[in-house]
C-alpha positions as CSV (number, residue, x, y, z in Angstrom):
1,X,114.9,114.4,-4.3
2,X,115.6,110.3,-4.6
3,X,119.2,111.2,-4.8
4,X,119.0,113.3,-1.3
5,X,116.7,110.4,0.4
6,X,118.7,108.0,-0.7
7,X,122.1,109.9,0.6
8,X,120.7,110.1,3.3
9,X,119.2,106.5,4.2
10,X,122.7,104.9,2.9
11,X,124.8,107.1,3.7
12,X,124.1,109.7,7.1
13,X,121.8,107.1,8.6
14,X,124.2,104.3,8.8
15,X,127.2,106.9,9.8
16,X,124.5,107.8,13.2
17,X,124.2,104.7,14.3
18,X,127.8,103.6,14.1
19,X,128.9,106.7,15.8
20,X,125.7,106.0,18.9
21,X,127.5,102.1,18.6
22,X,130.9,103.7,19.5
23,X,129.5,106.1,21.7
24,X,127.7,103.5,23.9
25,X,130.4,101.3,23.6
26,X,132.9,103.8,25.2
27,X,130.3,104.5,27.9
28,X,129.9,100.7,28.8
29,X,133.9,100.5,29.3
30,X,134.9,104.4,30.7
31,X,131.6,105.4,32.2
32,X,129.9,106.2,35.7
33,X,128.6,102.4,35.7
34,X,131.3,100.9,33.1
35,X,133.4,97.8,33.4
36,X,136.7,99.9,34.6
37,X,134.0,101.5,37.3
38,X,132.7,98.0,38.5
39,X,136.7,96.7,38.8
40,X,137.9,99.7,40.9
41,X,134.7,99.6,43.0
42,X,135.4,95.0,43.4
43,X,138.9,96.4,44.7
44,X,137.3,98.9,47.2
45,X,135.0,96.2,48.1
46,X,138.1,93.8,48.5
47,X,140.1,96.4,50.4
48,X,136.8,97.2,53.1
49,X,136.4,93.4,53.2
50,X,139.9,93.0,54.8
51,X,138.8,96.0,57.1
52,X,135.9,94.7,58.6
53,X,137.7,91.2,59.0
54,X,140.3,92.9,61.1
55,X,137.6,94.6,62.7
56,X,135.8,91.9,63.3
57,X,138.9,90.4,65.4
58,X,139.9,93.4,67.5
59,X,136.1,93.6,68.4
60,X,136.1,89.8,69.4
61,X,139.8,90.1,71.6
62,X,137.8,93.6,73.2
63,X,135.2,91.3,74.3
64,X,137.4,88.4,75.6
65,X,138.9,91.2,77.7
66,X,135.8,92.6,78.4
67,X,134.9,89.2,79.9
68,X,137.3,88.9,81.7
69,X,137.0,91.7,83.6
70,X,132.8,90.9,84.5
71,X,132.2,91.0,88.4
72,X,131.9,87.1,87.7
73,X,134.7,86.3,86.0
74,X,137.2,88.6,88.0
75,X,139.9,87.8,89.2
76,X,142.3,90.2,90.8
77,X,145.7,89.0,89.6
78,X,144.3,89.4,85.9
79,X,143.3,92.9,86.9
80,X,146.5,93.7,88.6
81,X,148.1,92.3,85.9
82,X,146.3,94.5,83.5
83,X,146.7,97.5,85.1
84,X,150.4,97.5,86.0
85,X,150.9,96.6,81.7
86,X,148.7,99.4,81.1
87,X,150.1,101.9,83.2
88,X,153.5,100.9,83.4
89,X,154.1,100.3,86.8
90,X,155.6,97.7,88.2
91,X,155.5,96.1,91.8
92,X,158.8,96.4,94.9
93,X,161.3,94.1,93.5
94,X,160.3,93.7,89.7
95,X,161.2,95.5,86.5
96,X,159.7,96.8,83.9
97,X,160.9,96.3,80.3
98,X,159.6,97.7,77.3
99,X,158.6,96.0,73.9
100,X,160.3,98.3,72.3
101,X,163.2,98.0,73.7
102,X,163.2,94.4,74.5
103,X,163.0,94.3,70.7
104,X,165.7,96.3,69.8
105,X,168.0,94.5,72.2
106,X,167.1,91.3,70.7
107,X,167.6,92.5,67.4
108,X,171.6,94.1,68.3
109,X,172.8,90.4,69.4
């Protein structure tokens, strides 16, 4: 009876709680809330950050336009102007070129 209690408090007891040790540890690095978990979710964070700053700047140039365009602020050329780039048209006597090909032109010489 000594010899099975004392197998078993110097020998099973401190095999269980290296085995939970190395469990846990494992969990703290490969788990749900582990360190490899917190560094891929810093690079999603990274990657939405960029997102929202380019949001953040289309949104601001929308509303530059936007004001532009107020009943105060409007002026007709800007609107014609607008317009004609938007829809591709282009006025007697002028001609429309586009970015694309302007580009590719550039690029040939």
């Amino acid at each position: 009876m000594v010899a099975l209690r004392r197998f078993i408090f110097e020998g099973v007891l401190p095999a269980f709680c290296v085995l939970g040790i190395a469990y846990n540890s494992l969990l703290a690095l490969n788990g749900p809330d582990g360190l490899k978990a917190k560094d891929m979710t810093e690079a999603r964070l990274q990657d939405h950050e960029e997102t929202l700053v380019a949001l953040k700047l289309e949104r601001e140039k929308l509303a530059r336009e936007a004001r532009l365009l107020s009943q105060e602020t409007l002026n007709m050329d800007v609107l014609d102007e607008r317009a004609r780039s938007r829809l591709r048209y282009a006025a007697p006597g002028e001609y429309v070129v586009p970015l694309e090909e302007l580009d590719r032109l550039i690029l040939s010489q």
